[in-house]
LUMKOL-380338 format. One record per residue (C-alpha): x, y, z. Coordinates in steps of 0.2 Angstrom, whole numbers, padded with zeros to 4 digits, always signed. Layout:
// LUMKOL-380338
XYZ/...
END
This chain:
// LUMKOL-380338
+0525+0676+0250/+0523+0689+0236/+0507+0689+0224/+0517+0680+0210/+0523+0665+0222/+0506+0664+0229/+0499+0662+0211/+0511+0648+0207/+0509+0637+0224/+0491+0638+0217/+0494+0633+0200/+0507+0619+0203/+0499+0613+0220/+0512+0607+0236/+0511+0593+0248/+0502+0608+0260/+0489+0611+0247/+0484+0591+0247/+0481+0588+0263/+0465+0599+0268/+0459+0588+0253/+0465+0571+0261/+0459+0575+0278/+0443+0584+0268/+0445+0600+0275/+0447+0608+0257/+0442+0625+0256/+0428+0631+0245/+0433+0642+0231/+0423+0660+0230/+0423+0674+0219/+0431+0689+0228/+0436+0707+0221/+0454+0713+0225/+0464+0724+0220/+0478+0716+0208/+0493+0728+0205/+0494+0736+0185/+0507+0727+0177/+0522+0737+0172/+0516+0733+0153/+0497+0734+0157/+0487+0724+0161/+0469+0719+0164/+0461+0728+0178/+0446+0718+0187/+0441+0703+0198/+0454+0688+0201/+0447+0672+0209/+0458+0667+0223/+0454+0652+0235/+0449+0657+0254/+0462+0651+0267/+0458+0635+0277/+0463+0633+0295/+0473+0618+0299/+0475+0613+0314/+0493+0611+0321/+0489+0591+0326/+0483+0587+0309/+0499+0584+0302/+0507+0571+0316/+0489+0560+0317/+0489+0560+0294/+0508+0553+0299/+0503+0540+0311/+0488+0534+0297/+0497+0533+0285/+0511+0523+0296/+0498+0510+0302/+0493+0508+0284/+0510+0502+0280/+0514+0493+0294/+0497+0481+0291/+0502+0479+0273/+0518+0471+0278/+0510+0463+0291/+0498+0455+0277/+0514+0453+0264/+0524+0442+0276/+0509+0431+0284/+0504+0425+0265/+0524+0424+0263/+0524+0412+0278/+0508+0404+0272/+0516+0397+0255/+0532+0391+0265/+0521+0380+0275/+0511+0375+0263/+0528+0368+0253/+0536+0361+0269/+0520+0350+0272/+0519+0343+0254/+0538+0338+0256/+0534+0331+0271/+0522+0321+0264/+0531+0315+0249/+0544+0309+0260/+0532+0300+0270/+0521+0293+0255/+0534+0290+0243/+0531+0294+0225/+0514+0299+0218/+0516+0291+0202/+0498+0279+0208/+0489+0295+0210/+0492+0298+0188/+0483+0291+0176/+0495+0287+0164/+0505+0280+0177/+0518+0265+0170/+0517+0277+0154/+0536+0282+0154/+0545+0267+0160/+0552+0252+0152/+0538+0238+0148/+0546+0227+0159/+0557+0230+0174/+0578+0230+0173/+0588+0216+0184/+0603+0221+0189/+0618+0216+0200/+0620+0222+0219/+0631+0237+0212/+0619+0242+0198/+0627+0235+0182/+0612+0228+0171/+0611+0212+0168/+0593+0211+0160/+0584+0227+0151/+0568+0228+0139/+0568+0239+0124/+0559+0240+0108/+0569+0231+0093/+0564+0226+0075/+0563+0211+0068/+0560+0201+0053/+0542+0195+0045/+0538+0186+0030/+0521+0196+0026/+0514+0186+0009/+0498+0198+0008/+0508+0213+0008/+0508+0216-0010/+0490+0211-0017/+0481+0207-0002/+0480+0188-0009/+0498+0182-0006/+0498+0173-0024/+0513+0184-0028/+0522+0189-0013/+0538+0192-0020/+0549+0202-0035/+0563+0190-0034/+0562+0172-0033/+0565+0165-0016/+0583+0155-0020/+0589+0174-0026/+0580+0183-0012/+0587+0172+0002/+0605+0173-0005/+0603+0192-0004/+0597+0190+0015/+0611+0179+0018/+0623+0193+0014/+0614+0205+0026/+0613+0189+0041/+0629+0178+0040/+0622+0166+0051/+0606+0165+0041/+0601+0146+0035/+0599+0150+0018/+0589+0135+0011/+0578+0135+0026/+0573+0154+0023/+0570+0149+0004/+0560+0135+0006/+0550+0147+0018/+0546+0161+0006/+0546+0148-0011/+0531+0140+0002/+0522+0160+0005/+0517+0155+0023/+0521+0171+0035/+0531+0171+0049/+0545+0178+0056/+0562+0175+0048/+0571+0183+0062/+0565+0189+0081/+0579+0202+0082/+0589+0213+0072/+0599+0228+0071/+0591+0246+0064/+0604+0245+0050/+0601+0226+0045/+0581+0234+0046/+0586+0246+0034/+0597+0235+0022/+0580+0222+0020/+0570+0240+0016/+0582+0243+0004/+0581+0227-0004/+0563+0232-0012/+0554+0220-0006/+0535+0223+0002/+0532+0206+0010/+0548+0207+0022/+0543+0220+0034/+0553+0224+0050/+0539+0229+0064/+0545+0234+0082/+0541+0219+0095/+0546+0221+0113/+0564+0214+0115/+0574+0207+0133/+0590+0209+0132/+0606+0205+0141/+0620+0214+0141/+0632+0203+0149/+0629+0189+0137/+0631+0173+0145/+0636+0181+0164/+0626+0172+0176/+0613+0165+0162/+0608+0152+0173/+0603+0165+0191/+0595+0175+0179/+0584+0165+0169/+0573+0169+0154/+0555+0175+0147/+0542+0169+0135/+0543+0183+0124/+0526+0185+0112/+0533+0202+0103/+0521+0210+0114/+0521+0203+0132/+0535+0193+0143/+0534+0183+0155/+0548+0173+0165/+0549+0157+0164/+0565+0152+0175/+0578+0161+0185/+0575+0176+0193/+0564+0184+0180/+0552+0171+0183/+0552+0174+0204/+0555+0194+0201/+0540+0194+0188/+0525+0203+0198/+0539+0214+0201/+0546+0217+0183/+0530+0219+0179/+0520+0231+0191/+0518+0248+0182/+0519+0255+0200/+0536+0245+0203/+0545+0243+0188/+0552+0257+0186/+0563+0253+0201/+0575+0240+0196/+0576+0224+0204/+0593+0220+0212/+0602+0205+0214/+0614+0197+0227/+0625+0193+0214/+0641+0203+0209/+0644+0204+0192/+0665+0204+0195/+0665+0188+0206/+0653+0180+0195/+0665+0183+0179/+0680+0177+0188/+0671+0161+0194/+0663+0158+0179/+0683+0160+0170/+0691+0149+0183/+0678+0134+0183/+0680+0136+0163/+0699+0136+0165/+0699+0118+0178/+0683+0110+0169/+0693+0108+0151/+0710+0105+0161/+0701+0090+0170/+0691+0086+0152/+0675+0088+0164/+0658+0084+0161/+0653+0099+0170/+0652+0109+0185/+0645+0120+0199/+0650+0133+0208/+0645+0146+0222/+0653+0160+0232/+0639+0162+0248/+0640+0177+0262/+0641+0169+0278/+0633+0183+0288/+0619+0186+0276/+0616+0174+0264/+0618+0183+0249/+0624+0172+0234/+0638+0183+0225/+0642+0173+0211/+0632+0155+0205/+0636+0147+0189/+0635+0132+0180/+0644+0124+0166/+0641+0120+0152/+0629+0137+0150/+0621+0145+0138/+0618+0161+0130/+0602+0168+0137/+0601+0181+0120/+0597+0167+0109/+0594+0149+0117/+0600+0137+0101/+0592+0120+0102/+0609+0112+0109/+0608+0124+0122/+0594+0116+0129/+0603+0104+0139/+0612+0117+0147/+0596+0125+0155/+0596+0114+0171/+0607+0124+0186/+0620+0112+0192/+0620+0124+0209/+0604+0118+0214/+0597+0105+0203/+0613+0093+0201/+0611+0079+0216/+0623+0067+0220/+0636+0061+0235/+0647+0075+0238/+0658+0062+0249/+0672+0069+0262/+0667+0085+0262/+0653+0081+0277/+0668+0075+0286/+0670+0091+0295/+0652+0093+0298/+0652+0077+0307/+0666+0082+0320/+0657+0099+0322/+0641+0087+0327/+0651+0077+0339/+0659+0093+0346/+0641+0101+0348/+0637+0084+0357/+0650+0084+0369/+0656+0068+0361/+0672+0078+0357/+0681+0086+0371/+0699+0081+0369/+0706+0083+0348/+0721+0076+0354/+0715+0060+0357/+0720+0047+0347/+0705+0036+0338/+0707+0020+0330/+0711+0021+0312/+0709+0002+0306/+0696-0003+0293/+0679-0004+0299/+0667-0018+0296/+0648-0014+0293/+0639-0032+0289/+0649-0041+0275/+0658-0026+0271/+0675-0019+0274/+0679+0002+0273/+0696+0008+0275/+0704+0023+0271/+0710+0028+0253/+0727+0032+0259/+0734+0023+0275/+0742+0036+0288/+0744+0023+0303/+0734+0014+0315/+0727+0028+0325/+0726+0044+0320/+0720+0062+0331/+0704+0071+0326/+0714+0084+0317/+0724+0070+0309/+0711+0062+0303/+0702+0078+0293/+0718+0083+0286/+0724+0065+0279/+0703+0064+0275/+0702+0049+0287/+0684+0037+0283/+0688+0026+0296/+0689+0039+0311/+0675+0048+0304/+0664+0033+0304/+0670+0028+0322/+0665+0047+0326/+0649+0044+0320/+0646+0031+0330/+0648+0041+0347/+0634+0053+0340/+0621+0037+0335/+0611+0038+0321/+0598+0049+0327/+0611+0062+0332/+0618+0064+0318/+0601+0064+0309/+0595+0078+0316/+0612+0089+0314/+0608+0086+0295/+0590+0091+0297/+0594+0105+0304/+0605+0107+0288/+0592+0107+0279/+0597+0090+0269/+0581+0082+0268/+0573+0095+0258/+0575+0106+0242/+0587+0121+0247/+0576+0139+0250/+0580+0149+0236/+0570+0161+0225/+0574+0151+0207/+0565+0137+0206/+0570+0121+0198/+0578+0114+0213/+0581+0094+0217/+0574+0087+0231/+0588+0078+0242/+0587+0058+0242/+0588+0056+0262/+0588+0043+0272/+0571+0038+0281/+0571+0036+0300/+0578+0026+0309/+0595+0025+0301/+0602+0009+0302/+0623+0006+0308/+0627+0005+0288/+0620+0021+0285/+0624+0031+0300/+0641+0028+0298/+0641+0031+0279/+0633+0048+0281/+0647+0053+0292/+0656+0054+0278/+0646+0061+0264/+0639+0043+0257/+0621+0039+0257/+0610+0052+0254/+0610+0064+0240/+0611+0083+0241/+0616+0099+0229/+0633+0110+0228/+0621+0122+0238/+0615+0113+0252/+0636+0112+0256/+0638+0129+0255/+0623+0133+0266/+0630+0119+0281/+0647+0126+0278/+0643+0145+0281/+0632+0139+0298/+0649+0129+0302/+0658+0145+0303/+0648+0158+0304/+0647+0155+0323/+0635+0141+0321/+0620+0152+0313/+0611+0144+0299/+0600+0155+0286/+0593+0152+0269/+0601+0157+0255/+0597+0172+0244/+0598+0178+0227/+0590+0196+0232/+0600+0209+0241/+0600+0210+0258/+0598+0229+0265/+0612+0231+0281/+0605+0224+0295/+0590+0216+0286/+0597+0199+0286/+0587+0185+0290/+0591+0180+0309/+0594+0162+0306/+0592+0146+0318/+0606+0140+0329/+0612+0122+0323/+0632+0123+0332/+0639+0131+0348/+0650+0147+0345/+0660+0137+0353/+0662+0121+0339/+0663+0136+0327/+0677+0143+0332/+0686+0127+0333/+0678+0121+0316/+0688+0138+0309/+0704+0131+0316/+0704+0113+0310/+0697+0118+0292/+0712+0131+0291/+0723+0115+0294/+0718+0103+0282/+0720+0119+0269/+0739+0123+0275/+0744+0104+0279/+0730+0092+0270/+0721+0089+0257/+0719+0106+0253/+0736+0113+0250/+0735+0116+0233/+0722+0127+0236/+0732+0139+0250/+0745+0138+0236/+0736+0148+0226/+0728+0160+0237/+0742+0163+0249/+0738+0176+0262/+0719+0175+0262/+0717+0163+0275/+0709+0148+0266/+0701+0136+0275/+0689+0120+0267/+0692+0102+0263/+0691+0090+0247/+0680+0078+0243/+0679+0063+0230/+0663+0053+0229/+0660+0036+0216/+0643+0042+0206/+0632+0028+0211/+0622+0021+0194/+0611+0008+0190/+0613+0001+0207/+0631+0003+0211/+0645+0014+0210/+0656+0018+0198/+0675+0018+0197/+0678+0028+0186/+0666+0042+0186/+0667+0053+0202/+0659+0071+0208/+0675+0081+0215/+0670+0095+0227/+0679+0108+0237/+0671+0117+0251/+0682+0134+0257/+0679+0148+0268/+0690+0164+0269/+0696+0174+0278/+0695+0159+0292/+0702+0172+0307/+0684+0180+0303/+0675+0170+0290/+0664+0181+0276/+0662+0169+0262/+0662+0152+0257/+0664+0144+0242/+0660+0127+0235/+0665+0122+0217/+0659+0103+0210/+0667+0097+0194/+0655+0080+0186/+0667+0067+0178/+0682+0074+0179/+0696+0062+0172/+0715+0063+0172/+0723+0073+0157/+0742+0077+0152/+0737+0092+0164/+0729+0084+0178/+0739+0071+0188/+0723+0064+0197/+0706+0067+0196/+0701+0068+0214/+0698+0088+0223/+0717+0089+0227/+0721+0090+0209/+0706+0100+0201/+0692+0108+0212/+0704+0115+0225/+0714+0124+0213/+0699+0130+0206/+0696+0139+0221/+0711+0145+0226/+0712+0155+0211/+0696+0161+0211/+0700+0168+0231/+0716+0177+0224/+0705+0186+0209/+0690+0185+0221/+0696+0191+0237/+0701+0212+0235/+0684+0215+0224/+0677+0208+0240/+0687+0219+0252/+0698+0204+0259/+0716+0208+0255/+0731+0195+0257/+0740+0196+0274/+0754+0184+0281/+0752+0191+0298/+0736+0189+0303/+0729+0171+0304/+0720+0159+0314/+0733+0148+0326/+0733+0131+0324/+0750+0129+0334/+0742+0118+0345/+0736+0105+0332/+0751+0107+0319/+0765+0098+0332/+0750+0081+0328/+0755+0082+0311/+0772+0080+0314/+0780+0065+0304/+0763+0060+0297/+0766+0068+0280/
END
């Protein structure tokens, strides 16, 4: 290396000149006199300072390597352990959110951003009850002087003809007599953001439109009766019927509600039912009626209603009456319909072990009375006979075989001597016969005479009847997969699977025809039954309770239905006023809308077989 590159490397420094100084083996710098060569152009002559050469040893180099290697490789080391730190840090707290759940208690302004009162909606989510904030309508007299003395700019005739134009349903005179008296109150609970802002425009002070707390439900009348209503303050709700009153620590737990509470009930079943009891009740010019679709294997009510009902938005005084659910509060002797429950007892007994057997069909006499059957189908009739052609007199001779106390304890275990269990409240408790039942009223219970029970104690006795013999409460809550209550055993399997075969009968070749008529392919099973009202001490002729109770599909039974109709009379569209005519139709077409929402589809192949029963019937019809 020449003077002038050696100058340079000094003056720009090189990787070589740096590491004496990082192993800190620098050379000291000292003055020293050398000879520098004259420039071609001159130059200065003298004393250059030029830095002494360290030695380096050859190794120095390979171990500054290896340092600075080892440095790296920690700081790595250090980059990827905090890397790891965080993911497990992450991975624990989702582990325990999932196993804590939400952490919504641990704020304090928890409740803060949900509704003030929890939704109700139906086991597929649609909303059936929600809570928002509305406006309504005050009368506020102090508003414009602070004394009330002159409320108004108008005078009250003037002013509630202008408030009739903005509320077409408003009672005009009532409204003025209410501000010409200058007594506050509200003038209307609930009104629309438009109608608020056509009273603002109106220029009137004293009418004011504050926000009150407002439940509402958005399927109108659907199901008005399973849902219920609240006592509404404008600040605070509370139910006071139907499931807002048994859901209401629920509705309103700031720690729960924002979950919404769902319902057994599906909103499509429990439109078409509602539109086919409408349909038969003003065919039949009925009183009113009942109805329920039940899951056999759960206990899930899908569909309840009752009718007359009522608009659950705005209860008018007439609807009062209409409050009361027929499902669960209407009592009365269903009648024929307990026929089949009172074979499926003798079965269960033993007392049955031959259906083809022929019993004796001729009046029976209890005391000073005589019972026969409402339609004479011959002296003796079989077991499958006598349910198809509804038989009293077979029945009450089956009874018999059973005794009293048998056939007792099959309807305790039926659950007919108490209120039904069921969230809602406001249900009947069952007149029932007190121990021990005498002849007279063992043999008139066997078919559905004597005691008094609701359209949902039926319904609960027919899905233990077919179900396999398995008998649950029913349920207006859904019911998680496989969190079903397990029930109490009241029939065999055995009696089950028989009970399928002769209900299916009586619906393809009795008194249930009209009923597989209208739901052909879905496997309908059930009976009819038409029971005298017993008033003031006797029973009537001429005002009856007409029931159906139907299961489908009966080769494997999923739900049952029972529609009730009160009063029903004979019209220009009605030839009779007994099931055959009414309730059974009724249900039928219910099971053909019904059945595909469910999941059961119409099939003409698969059935139960009732071959060896159907030969009985043979020249009986």
């Amino acid at each position: 290396m020449n003077a002038r590159a050696g100058a340079f490397g000094a003056e720009q420094g090189s990787l070589f000149d740096t590491v004496p100084e990082l192993l800190g083996t620098a050379p000291r710098v000292r003055k020293t006199k050398t000879a520098e060569p004259r420039a071609f152009f001159g130059g200065n002559h003298g004393v250059s300072e030029r830095p002494e050469q360290a030695y380096v040893a050859p190794e120095t180099l390979p171990a500054l390597r290896a340092r600075l290697l080892n440095t790296a490789r920690l700081r790595v080391r250090y980059l990827v352990l905090a890397f790891v730190a965080f993911a497990l840090l992450a991975i624990v707290q989702i582990v325990w959110l999932g196993l804590n759940g939400s952490t919504r208690s641990n704020r304090p302004n928890a409740g803060t951003l949900v509704p003030p009162r929890g939704e109700i909606v139906d086991r597929n989510g649609v909303p059936l009850a929600v809570a928002y904030p509305a406006y309504s309508l005050y009368f506020y007299p102090q508003a414009m002087d602070g004394t009330g003395e002159f409320p108004l700019v108008r005078e009250p005739d003037v002013l509630a003809r202008e408030l009739k134009a903005i509320f077409p349903d408003m009672d005009e005179k009532a409204v003025a007599k209410k501000l010409a008296a200058g007594k506050g109150g509200y003038l209307r609970k609930r009104i629309l953001p438009e109608e608020a802002n056509k009273v603002w425009a109106l220029g009137e002070v004293a009418l004011q439109s504050p926000e009150i707390l407002d439940r509402h439900y958005p399927q109108g009348r659907l199901a008005a009766h399973v849902i219920g209503g609240v006592a509404d303050d404008g600040e605070t709700q509370t139910g006071t019927f139907g499931m807002e009153e048994a859901l209401n620590a629920h509705l309103i737990d700031p720690e729960l509600r924002a979950i919404p509470s769902e319902l057994s009930i599906d909103a499509r079943v429990q439109g078409a039912l509602e539109d086919e009891m409408n349909r038969g009740m003003k065919l039949a010019n009925a009183k009113g009626s009942a109805g329920v679709v039940l899951d056999v294997d759960t206990g899930e009510v899908i569909a309840m209603a009752s009718l007359p009902d009522f608009n659950p938005n705005r209860v008018s005084q007439e609807d009062v009456e209409n409050v009361g659910n027929r499902v669960t509060f209407l009592r009365g002797e269903l009648g024929s319909v307990f026929k089949p429950l009172t074979v499926a007892a003798a079965l269960d007994a033993g007392e049955i072990t031959d259906l083809t057997r022929v019993w004796d069909a001729s009046p029976v006499t209890v005391g000073d009375r005589v019972f026969e059957d409402y339609e004479d189908k011959g002296p003796s009739l079989t077991i499958p006979e006598a349910l198809a052609y509804s038989s009293n007199t077979v029945t009450m001779r089956v009874a018999e075989t059973i005794g009293g106390e048998g056939l007792r304890k099959v309807w305790l275990d039926l659950g007919m001597d108490r209120p039904v269990d069921i969230e809602i409240g406001g249900t009947s408790q069952p007149f029932f016969p007190k121990a021990p039942w005498t002849e007279m009223t063992t043999k008139v219970a066997a078919y559905g005479h004597g005691f008094n029970v609701t359209p949902l104690h039926l319904a609960n006795a027919y899905a233990a009847m077919v179900n396999g013999g398995i008998m649950r409460p029913a349920t207006l809550k859904k019911v998680a997969p496989g969190e079903a209550n397990p029930g109490t055993r009241v029939f065999k399997a055995s009696t089950s699977q028989r009970m399928r075969q002769l209900l299916r009968l009586v619906v393809m070749h009795g008194t249930g025809r009209n009923a597989n008529a209208a739901a052909e392919g879905f496997r309908v099973g059930g009976k009819t039954g038409s029971a005298e009202k017993f008033i003031k001490g006797r029973y009537s002729p001429t005002r009856i309770i007409s029931t159906f109770a139907a299961a489908f599909p009966m080769d494997r039974p999923r739900y049952v239905v029972v529609v009730a109709l009160d009063e029903p009379k004979v019209t220009h569209a009605m030839a009779g006023r007994t099931a055959y005519f009414n309730s059974a139709p009724i249900v039928g077409n219910l099971i053909r809308r019904a059945g595909p929402m469910l999941g059961v589809r119409p099939d003409n192949v698969r059935d139960v077989d009732v071959s060896e029963f159907e030969y009985l019937l043979k020249g009986k019809r």
